[in-house]
DSSP file (Angstrom, degrees, kcal/mol; ACC not computed):
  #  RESIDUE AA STRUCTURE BP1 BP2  ACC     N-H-->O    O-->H-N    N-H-->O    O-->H-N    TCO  KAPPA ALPHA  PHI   PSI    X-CA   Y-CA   Z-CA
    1    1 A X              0   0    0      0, 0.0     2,-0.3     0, 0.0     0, 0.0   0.000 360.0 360.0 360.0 156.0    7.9    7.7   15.7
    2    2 A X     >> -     0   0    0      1,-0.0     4,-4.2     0, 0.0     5,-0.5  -0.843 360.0-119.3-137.4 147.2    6.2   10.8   15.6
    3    3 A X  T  45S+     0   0    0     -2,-0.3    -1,-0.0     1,-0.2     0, 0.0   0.533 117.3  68.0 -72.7  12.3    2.9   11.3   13.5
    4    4 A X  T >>>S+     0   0    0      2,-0.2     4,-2.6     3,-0.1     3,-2.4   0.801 107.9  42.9 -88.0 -77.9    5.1   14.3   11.4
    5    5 A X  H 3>5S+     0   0    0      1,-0.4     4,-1.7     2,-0.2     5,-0.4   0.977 114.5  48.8 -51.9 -45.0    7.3   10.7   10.0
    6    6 A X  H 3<5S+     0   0    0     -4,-4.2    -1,-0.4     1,-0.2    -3,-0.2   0.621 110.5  53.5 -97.0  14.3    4.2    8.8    9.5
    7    7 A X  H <><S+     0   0    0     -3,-2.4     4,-1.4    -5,-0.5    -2,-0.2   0.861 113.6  38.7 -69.3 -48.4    2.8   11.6    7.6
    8    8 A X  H  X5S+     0   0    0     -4,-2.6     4,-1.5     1,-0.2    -3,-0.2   0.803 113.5  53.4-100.1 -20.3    5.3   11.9    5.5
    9    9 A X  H  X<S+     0   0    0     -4,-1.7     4,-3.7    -5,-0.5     5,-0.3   0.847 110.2  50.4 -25.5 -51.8    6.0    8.2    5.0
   10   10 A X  H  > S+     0   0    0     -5,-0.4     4,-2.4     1,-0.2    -2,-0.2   0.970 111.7  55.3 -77.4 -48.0    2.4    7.7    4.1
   11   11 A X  H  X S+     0   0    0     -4,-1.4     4,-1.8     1,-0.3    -1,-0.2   0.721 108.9  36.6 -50.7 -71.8    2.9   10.5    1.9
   12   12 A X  H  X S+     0   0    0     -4,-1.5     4,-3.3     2,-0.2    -1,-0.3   0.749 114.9  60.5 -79.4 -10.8    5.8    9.5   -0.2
   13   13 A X  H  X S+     0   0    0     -4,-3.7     4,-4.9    65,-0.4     5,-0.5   0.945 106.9  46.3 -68.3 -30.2    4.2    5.6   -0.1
   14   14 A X  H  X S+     0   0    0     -4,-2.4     4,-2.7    -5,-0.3     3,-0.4   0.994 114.0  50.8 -58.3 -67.7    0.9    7.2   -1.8
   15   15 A X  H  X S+     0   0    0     -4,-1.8     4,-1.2     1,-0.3    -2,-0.2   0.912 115.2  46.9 -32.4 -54.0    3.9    9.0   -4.4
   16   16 A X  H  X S+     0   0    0     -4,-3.3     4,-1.4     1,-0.2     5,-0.4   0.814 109.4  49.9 -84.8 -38.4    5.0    5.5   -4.6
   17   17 A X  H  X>S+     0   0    0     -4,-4.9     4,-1.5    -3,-0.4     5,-1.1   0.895 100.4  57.4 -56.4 -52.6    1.7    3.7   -5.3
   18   18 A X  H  <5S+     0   0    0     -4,-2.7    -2,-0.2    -5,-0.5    -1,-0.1   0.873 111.8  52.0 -45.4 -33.9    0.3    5.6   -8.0
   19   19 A X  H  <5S+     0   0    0     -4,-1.2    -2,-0.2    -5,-0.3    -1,-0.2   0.956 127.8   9.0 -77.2 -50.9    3.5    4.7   -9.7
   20   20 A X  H  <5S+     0   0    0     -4,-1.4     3,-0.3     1,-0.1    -3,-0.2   0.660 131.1  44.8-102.4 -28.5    3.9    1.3   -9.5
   21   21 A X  T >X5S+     0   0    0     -4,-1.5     4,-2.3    -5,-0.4     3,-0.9   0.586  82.5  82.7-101.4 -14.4    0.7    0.2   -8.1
   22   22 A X  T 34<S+     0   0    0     -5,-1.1     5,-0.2     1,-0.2    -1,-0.1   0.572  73.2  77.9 -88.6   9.1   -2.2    1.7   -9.8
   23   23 A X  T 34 S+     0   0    0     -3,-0.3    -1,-0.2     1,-0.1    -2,-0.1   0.776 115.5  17.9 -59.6 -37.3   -2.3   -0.6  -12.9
   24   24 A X  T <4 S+     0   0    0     -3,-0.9    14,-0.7     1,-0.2     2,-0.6   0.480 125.9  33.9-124.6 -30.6   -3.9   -2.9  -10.8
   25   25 A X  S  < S-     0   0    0     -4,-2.3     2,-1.5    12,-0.1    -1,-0.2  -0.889  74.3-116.0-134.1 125.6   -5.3   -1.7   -7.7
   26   26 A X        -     0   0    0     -2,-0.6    15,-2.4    12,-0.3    16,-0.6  -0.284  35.7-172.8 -57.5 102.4   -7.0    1.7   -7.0
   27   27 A X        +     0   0    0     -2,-1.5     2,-0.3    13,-0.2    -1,-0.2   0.582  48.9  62.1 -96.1   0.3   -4.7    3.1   -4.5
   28   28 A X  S    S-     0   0    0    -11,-0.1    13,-0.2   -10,-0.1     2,-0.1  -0.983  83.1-105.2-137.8 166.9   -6.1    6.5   -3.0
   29   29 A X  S    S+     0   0    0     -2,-0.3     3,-0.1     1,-0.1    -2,-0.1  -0.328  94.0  30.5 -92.5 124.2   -9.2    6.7   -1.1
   30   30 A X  S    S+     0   0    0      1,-0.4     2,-0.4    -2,-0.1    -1,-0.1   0.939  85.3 125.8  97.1  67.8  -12.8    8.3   -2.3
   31   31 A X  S    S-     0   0    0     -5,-0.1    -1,-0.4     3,-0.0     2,-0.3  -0.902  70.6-112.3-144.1 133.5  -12.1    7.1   -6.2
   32   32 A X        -     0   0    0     -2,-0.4     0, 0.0    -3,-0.1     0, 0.0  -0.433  41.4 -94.2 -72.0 147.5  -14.7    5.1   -7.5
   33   33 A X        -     0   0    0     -2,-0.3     2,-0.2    -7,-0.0    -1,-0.1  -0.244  41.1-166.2 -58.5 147.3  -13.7    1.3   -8.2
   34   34 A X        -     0   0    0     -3,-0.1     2,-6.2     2,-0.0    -8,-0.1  -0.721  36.4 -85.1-123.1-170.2  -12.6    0.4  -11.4
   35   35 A X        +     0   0    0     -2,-0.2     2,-0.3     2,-0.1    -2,-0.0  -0.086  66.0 147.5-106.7  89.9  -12.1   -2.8  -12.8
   36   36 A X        -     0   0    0     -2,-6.2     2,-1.3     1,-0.1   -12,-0.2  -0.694  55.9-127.4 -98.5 149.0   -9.1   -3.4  -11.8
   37   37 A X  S    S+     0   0    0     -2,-0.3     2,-0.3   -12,-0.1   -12,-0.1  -0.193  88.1  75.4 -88.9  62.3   -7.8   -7.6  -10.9
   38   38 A X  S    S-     0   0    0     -2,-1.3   -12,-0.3   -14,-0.7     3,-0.1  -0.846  92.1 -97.0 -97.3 172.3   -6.5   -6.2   -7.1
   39   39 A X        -     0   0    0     -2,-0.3     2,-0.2     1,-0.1   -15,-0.1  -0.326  42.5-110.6 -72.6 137.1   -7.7   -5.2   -4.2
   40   40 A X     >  -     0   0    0    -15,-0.2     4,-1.5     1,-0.1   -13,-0.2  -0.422  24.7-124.3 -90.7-158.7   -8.2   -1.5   -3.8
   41   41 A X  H  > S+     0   0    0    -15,-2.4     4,-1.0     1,-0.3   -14,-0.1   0.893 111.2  61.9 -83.0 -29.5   -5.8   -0.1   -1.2
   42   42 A X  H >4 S+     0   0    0    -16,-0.6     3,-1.1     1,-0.3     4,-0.5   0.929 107.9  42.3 -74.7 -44.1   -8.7    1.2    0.6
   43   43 A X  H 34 S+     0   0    0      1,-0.2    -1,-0.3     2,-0.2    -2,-0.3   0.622 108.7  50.8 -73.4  -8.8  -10.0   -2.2    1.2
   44   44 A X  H 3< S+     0   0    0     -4,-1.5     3,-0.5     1,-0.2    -1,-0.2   0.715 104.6  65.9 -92.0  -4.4   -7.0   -4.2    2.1
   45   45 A X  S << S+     0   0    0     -3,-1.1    -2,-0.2    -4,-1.0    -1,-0.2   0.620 107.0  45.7 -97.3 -27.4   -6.7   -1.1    4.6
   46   46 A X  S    S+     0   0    0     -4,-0.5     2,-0.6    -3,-0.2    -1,-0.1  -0.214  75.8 104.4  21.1 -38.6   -9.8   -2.5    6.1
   47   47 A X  S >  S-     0   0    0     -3,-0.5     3,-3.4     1,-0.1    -3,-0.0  -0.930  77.4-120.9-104.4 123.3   -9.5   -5.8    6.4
   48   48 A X  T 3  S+     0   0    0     -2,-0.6    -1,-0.1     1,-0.3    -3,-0.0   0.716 107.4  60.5  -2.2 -49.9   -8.7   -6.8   10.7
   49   49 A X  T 3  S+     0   0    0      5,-0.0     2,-0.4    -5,-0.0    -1,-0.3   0.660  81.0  97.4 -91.0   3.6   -5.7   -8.2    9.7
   50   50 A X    <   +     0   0    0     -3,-3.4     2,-0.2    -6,-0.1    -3,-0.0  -0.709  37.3 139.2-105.6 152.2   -3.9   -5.7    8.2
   51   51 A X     >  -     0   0    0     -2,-0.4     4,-1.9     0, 0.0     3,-0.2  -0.808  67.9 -78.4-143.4 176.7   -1.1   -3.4    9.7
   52   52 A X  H  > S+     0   0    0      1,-0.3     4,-2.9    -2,-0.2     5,-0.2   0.666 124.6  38.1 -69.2 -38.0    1.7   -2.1    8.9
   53   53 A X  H  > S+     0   0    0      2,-0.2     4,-3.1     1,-0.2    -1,-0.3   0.983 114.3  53.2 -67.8 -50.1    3.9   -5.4    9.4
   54   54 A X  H  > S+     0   0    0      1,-0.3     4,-2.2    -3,-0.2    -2,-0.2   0.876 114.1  40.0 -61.1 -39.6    1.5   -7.4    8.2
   55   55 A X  H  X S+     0   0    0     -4,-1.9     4,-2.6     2,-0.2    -1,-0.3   0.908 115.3  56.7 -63.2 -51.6    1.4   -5.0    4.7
   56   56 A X  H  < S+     0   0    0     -4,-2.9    -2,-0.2     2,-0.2    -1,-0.2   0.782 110.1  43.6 -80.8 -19.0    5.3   -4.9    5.2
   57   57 A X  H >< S+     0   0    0     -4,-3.1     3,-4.4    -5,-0.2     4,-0.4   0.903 107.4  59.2 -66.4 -86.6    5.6   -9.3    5.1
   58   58 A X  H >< S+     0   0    0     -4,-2.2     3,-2.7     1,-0.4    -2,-0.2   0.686 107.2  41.1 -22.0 -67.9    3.4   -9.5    2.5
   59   59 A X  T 3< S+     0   0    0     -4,-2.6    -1,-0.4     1,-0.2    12,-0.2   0.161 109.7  60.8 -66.1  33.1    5.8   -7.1   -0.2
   60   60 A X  T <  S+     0   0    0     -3,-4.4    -1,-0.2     2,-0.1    -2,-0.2   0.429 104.5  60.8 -83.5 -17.5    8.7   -8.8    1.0
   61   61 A X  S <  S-     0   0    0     -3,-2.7     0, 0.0    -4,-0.4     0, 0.0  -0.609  87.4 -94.1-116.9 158.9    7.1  -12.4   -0.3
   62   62 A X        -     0   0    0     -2,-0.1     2,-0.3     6,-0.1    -1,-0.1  -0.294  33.6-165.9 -46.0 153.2    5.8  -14.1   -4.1
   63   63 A X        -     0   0    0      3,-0.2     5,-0.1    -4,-0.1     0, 0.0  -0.514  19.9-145.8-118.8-175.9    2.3  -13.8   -4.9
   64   64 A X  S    S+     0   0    0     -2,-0.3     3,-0.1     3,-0.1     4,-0.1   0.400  99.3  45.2-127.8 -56.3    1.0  -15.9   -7.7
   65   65 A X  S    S+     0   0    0      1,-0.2     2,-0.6     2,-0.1    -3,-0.0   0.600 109.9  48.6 -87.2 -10.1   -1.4  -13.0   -8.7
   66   66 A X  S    S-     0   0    0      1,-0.0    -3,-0.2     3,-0.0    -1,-0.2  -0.840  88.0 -97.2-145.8 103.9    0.8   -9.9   -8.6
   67   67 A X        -     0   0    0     -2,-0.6     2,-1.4    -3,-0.1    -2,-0.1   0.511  37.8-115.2  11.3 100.8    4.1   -9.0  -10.0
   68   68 A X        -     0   0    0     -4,-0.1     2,-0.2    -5,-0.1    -1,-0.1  -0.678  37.6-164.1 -83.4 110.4    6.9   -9.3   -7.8
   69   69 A X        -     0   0    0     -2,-1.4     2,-0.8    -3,-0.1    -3,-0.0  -0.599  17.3-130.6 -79.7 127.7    8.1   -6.0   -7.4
   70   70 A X        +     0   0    0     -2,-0.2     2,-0.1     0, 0.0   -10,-0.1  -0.678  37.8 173.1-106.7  81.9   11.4   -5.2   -6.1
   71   71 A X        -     0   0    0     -2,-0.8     2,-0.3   -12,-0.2     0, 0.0  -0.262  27.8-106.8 -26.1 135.6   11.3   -2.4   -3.2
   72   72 A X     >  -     0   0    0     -2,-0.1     4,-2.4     1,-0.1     3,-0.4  -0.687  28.8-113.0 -74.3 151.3   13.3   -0.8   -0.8
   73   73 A X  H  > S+     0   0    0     -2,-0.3     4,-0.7     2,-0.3    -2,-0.1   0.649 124.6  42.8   9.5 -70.9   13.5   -1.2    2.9
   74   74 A X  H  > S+     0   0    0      2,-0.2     4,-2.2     3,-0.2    -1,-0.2   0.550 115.2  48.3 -78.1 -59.0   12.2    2.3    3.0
   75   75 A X  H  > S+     0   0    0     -3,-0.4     4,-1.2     2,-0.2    -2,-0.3   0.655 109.5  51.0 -85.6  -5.2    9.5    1.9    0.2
   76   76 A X  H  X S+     0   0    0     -4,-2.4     4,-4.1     2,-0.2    -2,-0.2   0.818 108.3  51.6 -48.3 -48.8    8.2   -0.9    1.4
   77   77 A X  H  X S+     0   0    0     -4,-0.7     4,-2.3    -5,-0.3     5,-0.3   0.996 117.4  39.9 -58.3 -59.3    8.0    1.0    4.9
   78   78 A X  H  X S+     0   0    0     -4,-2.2     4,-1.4     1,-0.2   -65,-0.4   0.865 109.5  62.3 -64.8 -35.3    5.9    4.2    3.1
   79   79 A X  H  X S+     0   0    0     -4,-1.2     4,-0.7     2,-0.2    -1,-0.2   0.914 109.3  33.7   1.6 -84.9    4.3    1.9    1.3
   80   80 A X  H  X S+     0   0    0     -4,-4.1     4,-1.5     1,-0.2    -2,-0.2   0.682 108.3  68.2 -67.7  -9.9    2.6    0.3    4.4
   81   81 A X  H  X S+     0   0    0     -4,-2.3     4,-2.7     1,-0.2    -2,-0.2   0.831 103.5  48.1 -70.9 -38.7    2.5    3.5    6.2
   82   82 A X  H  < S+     0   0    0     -4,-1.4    -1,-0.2    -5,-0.3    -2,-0.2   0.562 107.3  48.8-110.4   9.5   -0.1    4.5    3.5
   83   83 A X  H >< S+     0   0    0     -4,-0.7     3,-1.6    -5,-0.1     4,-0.2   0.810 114.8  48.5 -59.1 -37.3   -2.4    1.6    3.5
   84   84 A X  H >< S+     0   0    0     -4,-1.5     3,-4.7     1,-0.3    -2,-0.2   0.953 104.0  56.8 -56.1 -65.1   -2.5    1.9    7.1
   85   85 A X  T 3< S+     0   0    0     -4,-2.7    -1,-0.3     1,-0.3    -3,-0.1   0.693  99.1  70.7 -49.7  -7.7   -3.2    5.8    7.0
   86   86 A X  T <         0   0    0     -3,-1.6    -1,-0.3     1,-0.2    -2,-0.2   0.593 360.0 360.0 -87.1   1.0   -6.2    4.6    4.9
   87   87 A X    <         0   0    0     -3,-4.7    -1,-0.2    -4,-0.2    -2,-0.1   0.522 360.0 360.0 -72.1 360.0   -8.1    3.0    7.9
Protein backbone atom coordinates (compact mmCIF):
# COMPACT_ATOMS: atom_id res chain seq x y z
CA UNK A 1 0.00 0.00 0.00
CA UNK A 2 1.47 3.20 -0.79
CA UNK A 3 1.35 6.17 1.74
CA UNK A 4 -0.80 8.18 -1.26
CA UNK A 5 -3.82 5.13 -0.24
CA UNK A 6 -3.25 5.50 3.37
CA UNK A 7 -3.53 9.18 3.01
CA UNK A 8 -6.45 9.19 1.48
CA UNK A 9 -8.05 6.38 3.48
CA UNK A 10 -7.19 8.18 6.63
CA UNK A 11 -8.76 10.99 4.97
CA UNK A 12 -12.13 9.85 4.03
CA UNK A 13 -12.10 7.73 7.69
CA UNK A 14 -11.67 11.36 9.45
CA UNK A 15 -14.87 12.40 6.70
CA UNK A 16 -16.37 9.43 8.16
CA UNK A 17 -15.79 10.05 11.85
CA UNK A 18 -17.01 13.45 12.34
CA UNK A 19 -20.18 12.03 10.98
CA UNK A 20 -20.92 9.23 12.82
CA UNK A 21 -18.49 9.33 15.60
CA UNK A 22 -18.24 12.68 17.03
CA UNK A 23 -21.31 12.50 19.40
CA UNK A 24 -19.36 10.65 21.50
CA UNK A 25 -15.75 10.76 21.07
CA UNK A 26 -13.54 13.77 19.90
CA UNK A 27 -12.21 12.45 16.74
CA UNK A 28 -9.48 14.91 15.26
CA UNK A 29 -6.44 15.74 16.86
CA UNK A 30 -5.36 19.24 18.80
CA UNK A 31 -9.34 19.87 19.89
CA UNK A 32 -9.64 20.33 23.48
CA UNK A 33 -11.56 17.37 25.27
CA UNK A 34 -14.99 17.69 25.81
CA UNK A 35 -17.14 15.79 27.87
CA UNK A 36 -17.86 13.31 25.85
CA UNK A 37 -18.61 9.22 27.44
CA UNK A 38 -15.66 7.82 24.65
CA UNK A 39 -12.43 7.80 24.28
CA UNK A 40 -11.00 10.47 22.13
CA UNK A 41 -9.61 9.09 18.85
CA UNK A 42 -6.41 10.64 19.67
CA UNK A 43 -6.10 8.54 22.72
CA UNK A 44 -7.18 5.25 21.63
CA UNK A 45 -4.51 6.09 18.81
CA UNK A 46 -2.03 5.92 21.66
CA UNK A 47 -2.69 3.20 23.46
CA UNK A 48 0.30 0.10 22.58
CA UNK A 49 -2.25 -1.93 21.58
CA UNK A 50 -3.77 -0.33 18.98
CA UNK A 51 -3.36 -0.76 15.07
CA UNK A 52 -5.06 -0.86 12.41
CA UNK A 53 -6.34 -4.56 12.84
CA UNK A 54 -6.72 -4.29 16.09
CA UNK A 55 -9.13 -0.81 15.43
CA UNK A 56 -10.57 -2.90 12.40
CA UNK A 57 -11.74 -6.17 15.12
CA UNK A 58 -12.98 -4.03 17.40
CA UNK A 59 -15.86 -2.25 14.79
CA UNK A 60 -16.56 -5.48 13.50
CA UNK A 61 -17.75 -6.69 17.34
CA UNK A 62 -20.78 -5.53 20.20
CA UNK A 63 -19.75 -3.13 22.69
CA UNK A 64 -21.97 -2.64 25.68
CA UNK A 65 -21.00 1.09 25.76
CA UNK A 66 -21.25 2.20 22.17
CA UNK A 67 -23.81 1.83 19.51
CA UNK A 68 -23.34 -0.86 17.14
CA UNK A 69 -22.83 0.83 14.01
CA UNK A 70 -23.10 -0.88 10.87
CA UNK A 71 -19.91 -0.17 8.44
CA UNK A 72 -18.50 -1.17 5.38
CA UNK A 73 -15.51 -3.26 4.66
CA UNK A 74 -13.99 -0.10 3.28
CA UNK A 75 -15.21 2.34 6.16
CA UNK A 76 -14.18 0.32 8.59
CA UNK A 77 -10.70 0.22 6.73
CA UNK A 78 -10.53 4.33 6.57
CA UNK A 79 -11.77 4.40 9.66
CA UNK A 80 -8.79 2.55 11.22
CA UNK A 81 -6.44 4.15 8.78
CA UNK A 82 -7.24 7.44 10.67
CA UNK A 83 -6.84 6.49 14.18
CA UNK A 84 -3.65 5.02 13.19
CA UNK A 85 -2.55 8.25 11.21
CA UNK A 86 -3.16 9.85 14.70
CA UNK A 87 -0.13 8.27 16.38
Amino acid sequence: MSQQTFAQDARAGRRLAERDCSACHEVRRGRPPGMKPGPSFSAVAQMVSTTELSISVFLQTSHQRMPNITLSRSEIRDLARYIVSLK
